[in-house]
C-alpha positions in Angstrom: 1.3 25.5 3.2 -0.4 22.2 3.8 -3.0 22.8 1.1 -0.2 23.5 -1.2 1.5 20.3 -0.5 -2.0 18.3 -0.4 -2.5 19.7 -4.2 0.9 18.8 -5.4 0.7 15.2 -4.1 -2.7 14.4 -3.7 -1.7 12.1 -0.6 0.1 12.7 2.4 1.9 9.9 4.6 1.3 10.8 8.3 3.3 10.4 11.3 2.9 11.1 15.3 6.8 11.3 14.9 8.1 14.7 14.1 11.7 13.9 14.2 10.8 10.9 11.5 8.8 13.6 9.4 11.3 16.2 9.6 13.5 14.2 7.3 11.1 14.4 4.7 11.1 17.7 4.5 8.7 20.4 5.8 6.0 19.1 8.6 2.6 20.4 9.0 0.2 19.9 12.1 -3.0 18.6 10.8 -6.0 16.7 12.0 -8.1 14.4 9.3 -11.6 15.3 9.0 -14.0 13.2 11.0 -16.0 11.6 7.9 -12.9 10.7 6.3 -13.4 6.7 5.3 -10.9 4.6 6.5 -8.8 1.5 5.2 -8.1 -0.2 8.6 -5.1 -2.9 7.4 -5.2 -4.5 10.9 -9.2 -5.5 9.6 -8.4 -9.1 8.1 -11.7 -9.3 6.4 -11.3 -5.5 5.2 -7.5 -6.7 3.9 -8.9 -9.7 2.1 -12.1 -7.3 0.6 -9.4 -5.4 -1.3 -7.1 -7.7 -2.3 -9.8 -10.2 -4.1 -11.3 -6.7 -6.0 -7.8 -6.1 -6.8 -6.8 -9.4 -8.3 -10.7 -9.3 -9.9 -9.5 -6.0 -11.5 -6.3 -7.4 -12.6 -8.6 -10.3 -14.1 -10.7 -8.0 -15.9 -7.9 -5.8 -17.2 -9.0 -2.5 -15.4 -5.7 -1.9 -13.3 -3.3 0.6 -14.3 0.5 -0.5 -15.7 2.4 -0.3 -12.9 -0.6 -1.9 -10.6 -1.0 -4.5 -13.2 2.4 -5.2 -13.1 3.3 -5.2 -9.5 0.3 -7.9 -9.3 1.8 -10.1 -12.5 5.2 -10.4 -10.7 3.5 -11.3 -7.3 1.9 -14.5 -9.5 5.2 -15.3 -11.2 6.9 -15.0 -7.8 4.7 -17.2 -5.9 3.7 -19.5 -8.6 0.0 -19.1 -8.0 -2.6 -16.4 -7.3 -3.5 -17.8 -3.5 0.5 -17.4 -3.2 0.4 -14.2 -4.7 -2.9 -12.7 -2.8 -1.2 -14.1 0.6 1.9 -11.8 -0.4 -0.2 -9.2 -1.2 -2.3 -8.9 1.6 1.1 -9.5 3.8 2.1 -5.9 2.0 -0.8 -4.2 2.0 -1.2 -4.8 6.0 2.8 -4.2 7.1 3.2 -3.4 10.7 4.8 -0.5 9.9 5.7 2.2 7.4 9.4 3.0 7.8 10.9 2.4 4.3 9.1 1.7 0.8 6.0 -0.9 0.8 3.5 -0.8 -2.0 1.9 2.3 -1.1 4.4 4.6 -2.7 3.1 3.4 -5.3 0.8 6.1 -7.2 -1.6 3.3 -9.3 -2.9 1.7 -5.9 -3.2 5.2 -4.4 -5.7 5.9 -6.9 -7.4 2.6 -7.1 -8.2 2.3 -3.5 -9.5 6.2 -3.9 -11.3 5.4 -6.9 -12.0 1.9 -6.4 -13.4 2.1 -2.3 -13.3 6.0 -1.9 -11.0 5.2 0.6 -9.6 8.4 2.5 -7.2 7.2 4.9 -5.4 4.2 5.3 -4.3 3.9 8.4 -1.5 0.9 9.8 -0.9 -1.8 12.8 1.5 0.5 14.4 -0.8 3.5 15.2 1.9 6.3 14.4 1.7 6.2 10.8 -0.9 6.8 8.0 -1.6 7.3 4.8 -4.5 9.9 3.3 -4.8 9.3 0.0 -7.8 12.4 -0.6 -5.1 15.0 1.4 -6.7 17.8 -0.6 -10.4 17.2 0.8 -9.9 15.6 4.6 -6.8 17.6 5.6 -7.7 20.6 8.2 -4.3 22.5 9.2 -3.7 22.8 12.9 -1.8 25.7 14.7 1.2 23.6 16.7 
């Protein structure tokens, strides 16, 4: 069931394309719940709010390993931390989510949760999203 899925991964990455989906595995119909709060990555301002609390974070040492790692290679990469925040903010607002981007990965899952109790982050492209609180803004829909 969809409940069963949003308790054993915590977030679900949506789709309007069932074809797409279907390669994942099994595909529920599903509407998010209307008070669900959104992470809009096509919001400039919105992009750059979470990207200077997550390099604050990093600053203060509150981020997670993998987190805190992804964010010391982005500074090594680029040689700077404007370099590396540009970079970041390019990933964290792709125009699509077809293949891997950062958001697979589980640490910034839970720190935009716990961080901006963010429900749903949702991309430029309009077909694809991303709820991270599956288990609480997730209502199953008869197809």
């Amino acid at each position: 069931t969809l409940m069963e899925a949003a308790e054993a991964k915590g977030s679900l990455y949506l789709t309007t394309d069932y074809d797409f989906a279907a390669g994942y595995g099994t595909v529920f119909a599903l509407t998010v719940r209307p008070e669900a709060k959104v992470f809009d990555t096509t919001d400039k301002a919105q992009v750059a709010e979470v990207v200077d609390r997550l390099f604050a974070d990093y600053e203060d040492g509150l981020l997670l390993y993998d987190l805190r790692d992804a964010i010391a290679w982005a500074i090594d990469e680029t040689g700077s931390v404007e370099a590396a925040k540009a970079k970041l903010a390019e990933e964290l607002a792709p125009d699509h989510i077809r293949e891997e981007s950062i958001y697979d990965m589980g640490d910034l899952q839970s720190w935009l949760w716990e961080t901006f109790e963010f429900d749903l982050v949702v991309f430029y492209d309009e077909d694809t999203a991303l709820l991270l609180n599956a288990v609480e803004m997730a209502e199953e829909v008869e197809e």
